[in-house]
C-alpha positions as CSV (number, residue, x, y, z in Angstrom):
1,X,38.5,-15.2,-6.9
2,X,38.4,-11.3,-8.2
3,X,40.4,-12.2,-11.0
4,X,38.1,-14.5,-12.1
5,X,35.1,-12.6,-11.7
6,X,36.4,-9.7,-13.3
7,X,37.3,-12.1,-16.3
8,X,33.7,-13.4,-15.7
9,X,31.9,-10.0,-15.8
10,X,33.7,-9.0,-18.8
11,X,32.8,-11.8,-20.9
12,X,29.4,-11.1,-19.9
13,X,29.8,-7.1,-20.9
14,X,31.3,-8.6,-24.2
15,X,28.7,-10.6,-25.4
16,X,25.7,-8.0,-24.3
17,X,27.7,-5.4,-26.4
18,X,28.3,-8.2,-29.4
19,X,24.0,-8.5,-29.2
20,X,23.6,-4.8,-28.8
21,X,25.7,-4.7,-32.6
22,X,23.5,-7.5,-33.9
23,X,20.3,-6.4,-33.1
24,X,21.2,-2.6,-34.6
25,X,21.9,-4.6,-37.2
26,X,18.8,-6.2,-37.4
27,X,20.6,-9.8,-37.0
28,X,17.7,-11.0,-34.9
29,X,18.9,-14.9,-35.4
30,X,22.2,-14.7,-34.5
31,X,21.6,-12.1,-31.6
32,X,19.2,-15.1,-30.1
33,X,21.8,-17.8,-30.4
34,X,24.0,-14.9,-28.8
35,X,21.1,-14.8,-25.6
36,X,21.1,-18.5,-25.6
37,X,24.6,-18.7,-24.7
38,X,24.3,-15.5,-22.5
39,X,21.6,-17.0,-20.2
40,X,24.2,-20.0,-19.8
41,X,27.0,-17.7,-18.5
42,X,23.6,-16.0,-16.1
43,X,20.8,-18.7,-15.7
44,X,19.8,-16.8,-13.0
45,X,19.6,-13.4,-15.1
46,X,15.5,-12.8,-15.7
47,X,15.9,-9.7,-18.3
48,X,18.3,-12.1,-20.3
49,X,15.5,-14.5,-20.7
50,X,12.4,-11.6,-21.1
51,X,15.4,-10.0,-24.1
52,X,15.8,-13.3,-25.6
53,X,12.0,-14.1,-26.3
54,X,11.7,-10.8,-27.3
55,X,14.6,-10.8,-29.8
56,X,12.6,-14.3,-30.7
57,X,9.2,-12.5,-31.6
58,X,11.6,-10.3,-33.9
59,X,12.4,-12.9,-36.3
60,X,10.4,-12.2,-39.3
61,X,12.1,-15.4,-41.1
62,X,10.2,-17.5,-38.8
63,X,6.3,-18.1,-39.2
64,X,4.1,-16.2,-36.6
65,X,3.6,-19.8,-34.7
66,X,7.1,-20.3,-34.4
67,X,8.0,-17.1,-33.2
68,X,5.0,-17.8,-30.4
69,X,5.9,-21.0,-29.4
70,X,9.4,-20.3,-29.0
71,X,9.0,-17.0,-27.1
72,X,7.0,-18.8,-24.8
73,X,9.2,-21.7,-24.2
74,X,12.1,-19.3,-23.6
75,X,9.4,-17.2,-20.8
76,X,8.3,-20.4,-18.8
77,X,11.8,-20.4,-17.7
78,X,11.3,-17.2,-16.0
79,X,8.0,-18.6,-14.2
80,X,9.9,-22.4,-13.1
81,X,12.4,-19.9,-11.3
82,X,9.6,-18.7,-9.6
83,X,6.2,-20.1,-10.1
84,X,4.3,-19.5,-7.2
85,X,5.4,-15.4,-7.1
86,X,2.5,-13.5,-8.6
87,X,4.9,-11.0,-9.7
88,X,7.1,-13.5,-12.1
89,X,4.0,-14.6,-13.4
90,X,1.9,-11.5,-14.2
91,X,5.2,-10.3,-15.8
92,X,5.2,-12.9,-18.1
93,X,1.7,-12.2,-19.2
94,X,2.6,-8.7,-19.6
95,X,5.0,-9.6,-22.2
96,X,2.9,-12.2,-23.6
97,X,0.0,-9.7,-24.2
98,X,2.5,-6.8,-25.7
99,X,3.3,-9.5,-28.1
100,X,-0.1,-10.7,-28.9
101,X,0.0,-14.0,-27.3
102,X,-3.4,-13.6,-26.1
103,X,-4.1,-17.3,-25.0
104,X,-0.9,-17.3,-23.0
105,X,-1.2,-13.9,-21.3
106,X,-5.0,-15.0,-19.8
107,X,-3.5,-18.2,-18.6
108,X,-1.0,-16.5,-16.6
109,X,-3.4,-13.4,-15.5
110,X,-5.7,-15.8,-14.4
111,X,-2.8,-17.6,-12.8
112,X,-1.4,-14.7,-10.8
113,X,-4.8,-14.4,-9.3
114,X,-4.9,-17.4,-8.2
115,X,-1.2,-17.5,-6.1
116,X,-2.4,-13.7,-5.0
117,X,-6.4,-14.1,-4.7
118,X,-6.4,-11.0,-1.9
119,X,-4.3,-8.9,-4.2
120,X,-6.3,-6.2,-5.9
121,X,-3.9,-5.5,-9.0
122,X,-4.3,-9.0,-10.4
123,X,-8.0,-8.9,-10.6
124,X,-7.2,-5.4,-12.0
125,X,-4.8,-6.7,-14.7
126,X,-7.0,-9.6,-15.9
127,X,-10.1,-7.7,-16.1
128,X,-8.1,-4.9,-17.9
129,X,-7.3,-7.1,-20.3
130,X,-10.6,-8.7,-21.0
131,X,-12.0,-5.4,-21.6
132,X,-9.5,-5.4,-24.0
133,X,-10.6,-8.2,-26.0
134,X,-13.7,-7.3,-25.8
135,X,-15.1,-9.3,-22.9
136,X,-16.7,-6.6,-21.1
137,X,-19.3,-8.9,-19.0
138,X,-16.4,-11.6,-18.0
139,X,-14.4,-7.8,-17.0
140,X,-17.1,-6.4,-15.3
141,X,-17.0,-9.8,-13.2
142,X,-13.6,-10.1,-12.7
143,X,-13.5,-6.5,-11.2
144,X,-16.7,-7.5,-9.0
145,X,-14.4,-10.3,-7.2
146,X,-12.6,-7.4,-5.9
147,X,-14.7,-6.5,-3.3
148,X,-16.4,-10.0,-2.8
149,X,-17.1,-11.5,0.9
150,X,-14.3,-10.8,3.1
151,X,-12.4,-8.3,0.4
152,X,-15.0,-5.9,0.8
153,X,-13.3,-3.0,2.4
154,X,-13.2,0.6,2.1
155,X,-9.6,0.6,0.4
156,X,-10.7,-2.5,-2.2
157,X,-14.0,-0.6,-2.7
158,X,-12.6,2.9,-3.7
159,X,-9.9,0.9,-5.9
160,X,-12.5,-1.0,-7.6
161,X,-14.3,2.5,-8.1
162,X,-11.7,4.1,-9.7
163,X,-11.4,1.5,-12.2
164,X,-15.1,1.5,-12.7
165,X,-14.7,5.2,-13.4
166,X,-11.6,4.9,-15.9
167,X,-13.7,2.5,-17.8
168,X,-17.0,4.5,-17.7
169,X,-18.5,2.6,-15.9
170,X,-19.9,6.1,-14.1
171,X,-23.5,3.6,-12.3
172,X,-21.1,1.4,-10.8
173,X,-18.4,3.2,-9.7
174,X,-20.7,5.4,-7.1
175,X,-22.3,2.5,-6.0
176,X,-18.8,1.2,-5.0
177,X,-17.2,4.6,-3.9
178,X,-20.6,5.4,-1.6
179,X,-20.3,2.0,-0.1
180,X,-16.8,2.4,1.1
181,X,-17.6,6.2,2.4
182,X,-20.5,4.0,4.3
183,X,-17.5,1.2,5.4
184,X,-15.2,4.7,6.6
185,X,-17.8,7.3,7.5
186,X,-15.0,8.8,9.4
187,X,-12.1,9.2,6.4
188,X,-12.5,12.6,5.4
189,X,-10.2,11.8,2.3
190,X,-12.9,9.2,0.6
191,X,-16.1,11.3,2.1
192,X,-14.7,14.0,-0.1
193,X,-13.8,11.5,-3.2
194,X,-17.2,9.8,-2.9
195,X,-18.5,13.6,-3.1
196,X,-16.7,14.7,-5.9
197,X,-17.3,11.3,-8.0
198,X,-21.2,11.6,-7.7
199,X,-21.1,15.8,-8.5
200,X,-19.3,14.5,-11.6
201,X,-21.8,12.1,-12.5
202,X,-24.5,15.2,-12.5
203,X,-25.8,13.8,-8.7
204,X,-25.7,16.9,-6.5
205,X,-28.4,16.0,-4.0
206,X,-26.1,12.3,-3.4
207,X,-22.8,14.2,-3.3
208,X,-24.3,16.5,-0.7
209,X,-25.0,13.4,1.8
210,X,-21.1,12.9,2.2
């Protein structure tokens, strides 16, 4: 049995060395048909799949669709070995976004919400990346579902604060960070955060009342 996973192991090592020469050597098609037959020896190998989409994207002979469509085809089998982990699935919009898949990487952000509603980074990630595309008022309420009805806690409301802040959102950010000193009046910690965010902002008198 070691015999053969030592013979295994090696033909794996072989092949990810044969790609590593390919793809120095800008051979982008035969390095994917190389990750094709990689992912057979390792189905269960998730960086083989997120390489080989990427190696994909990287092949100028193929129209922009192409690229796109095959990418993604190769990344959905990351998600149906895992499609109800947030994680797997915020991942793949990750990848889909560096790539400029930008249909694709909402889908999935708005996905991972949904298996994770009570998670803060989700909500985090999809409003990030609305900003990004310019969306600021679907952003601003994304970022407000952090801290709706039962999520509104001290912790989700100095989160959601910081964000405000990173985005200049300077109004908002105090309302949220006063809030949760008013949700902990005894946390020390966020009385002094909630003091030092409004002195920022210019606010003395407010800063003083923490």
């Amino acid at each position: 049995l070691n015999k053969l996973y030592c013979k295994f192991a090696i033909a794996v090592d072989l092949r990810k060395s044969h790609i590593q020469l390919l793809v120095e050597s800008s051979l982008y098609e035969q390095a994917v048909e190389q990750y094709r037959q990689l992912t057979q020896l390792e189905p269960a190998n998730i960086d083989h799949l997120k390489q080989w989409g990427i190696l994909i994207m990287r092949q100028s002979s193929l129209p922009e669709d192409k690229r796109g469509q095959q990418a993604l085809a190769v990344w959905r089998k990351i998600i149906e070995k895992s499609p109800e982990d947030a994680v797997t699935v915020s991942q793949v919009a990750d990848l889909c976004l560096q790539h400029k898949l930008f249909e694709p990487a909402e889908s999935y952000y708005r996905q991972a919400v949904k298996l994770a509603p009570d998670d803060v980074q989700y909500r985090e990630y999809l409003g990030e990346f609305l900003h990004r595309q310019k969306r600021v008022d679907e952003a601003l309420v994304v970022w407000s579902e952090i801290t709706s009805g039962n999520r509104e806690t001290s912790s989700n409301l100095s989160r959601v604060a910081e964000i405000y802040n990173n985005f200049g959102f300077t109004e908002k950010a105090n309302s949220s960070i006063a809030r949760a000193a008013e949700l902990s009046s005894k946390d020390f910690q966020l009385q002094v955060l909630a003091a030092k965010m409004h002195n920022r902002a210019n606010l003395p008198a407010q800063a003083l009342t923490f």
